[in-house]
N, C-alpha and C positions, 0 to 999 in steps of 0.2 A: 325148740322154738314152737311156739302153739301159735295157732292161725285161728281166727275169728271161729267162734263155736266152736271148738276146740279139734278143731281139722288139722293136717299139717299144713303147712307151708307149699302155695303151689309150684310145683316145681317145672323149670322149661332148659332147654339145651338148645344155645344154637350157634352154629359154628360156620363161621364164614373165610369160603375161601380157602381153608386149614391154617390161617396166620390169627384169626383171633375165635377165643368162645369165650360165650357168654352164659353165665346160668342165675337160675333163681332157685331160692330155697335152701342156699347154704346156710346153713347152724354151725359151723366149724371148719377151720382148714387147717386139721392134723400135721400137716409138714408140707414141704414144697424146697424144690432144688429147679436148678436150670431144666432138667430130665425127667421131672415128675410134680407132682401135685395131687395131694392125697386130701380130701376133703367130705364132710359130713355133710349130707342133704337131709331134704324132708323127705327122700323114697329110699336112705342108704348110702354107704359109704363111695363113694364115685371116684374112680383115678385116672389123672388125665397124663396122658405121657406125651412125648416130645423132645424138640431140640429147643433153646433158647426160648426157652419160657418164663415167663413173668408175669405178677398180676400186675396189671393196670389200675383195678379198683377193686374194694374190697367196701361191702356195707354190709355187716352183721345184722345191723339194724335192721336193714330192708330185707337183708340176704340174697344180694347181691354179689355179682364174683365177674371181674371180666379180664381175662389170658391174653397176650399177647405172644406170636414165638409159632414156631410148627409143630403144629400139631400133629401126631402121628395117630392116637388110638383115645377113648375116653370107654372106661371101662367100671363095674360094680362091683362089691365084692356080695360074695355070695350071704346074707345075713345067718342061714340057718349052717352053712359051712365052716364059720369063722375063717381065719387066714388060709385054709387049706383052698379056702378056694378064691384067694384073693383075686382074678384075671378071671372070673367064671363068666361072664357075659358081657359081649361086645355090643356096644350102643351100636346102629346102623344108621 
């Protein structure tokens, strides 16, 4: 997803309470179960984990993404890693 003058997509995390997040700059949501949420951003592949998770809303267009459910961890994978380093850094 290209963003005006060919920027990315600005990307935000926000996570209220650990019952809902919200993000922008999603390009893709690769899979998702009650336990996990694997999804494409404008800064990387992002995994949100949990219990009793679901989206709420989903706008590709806008890229937009918002979770409902416990959240436990929201995590990146490493891009220069590949899968080896799928869980390499913890959002705080």
């Amino acid at each position: 997803m290209a963003y005006e003058g060919g920027l990315s997509a600005p990307h935000h995390v926000v996570i209220e309470e650990r019952k809902s997040l919200t993000v922008s700059g999603v390009e893709d949501v690769e899979r998702f179960d009650e336990n996990t949420i694997v999804l494409s951003t404008s800064k990387g592949t992002m995994v949100v984990t949990g219990e009793n998770l679901h989206i709420e809303k989903l706008s590709l267009d806008g890229g937009d993404l918002k979770v409902e459910g416990d959240v436990d961890a929201v995590t990146y994978e490493d891009d220069g890693a590949g899968r080896m380093g799928f869980f390499s850094r913890l959002l705080r």
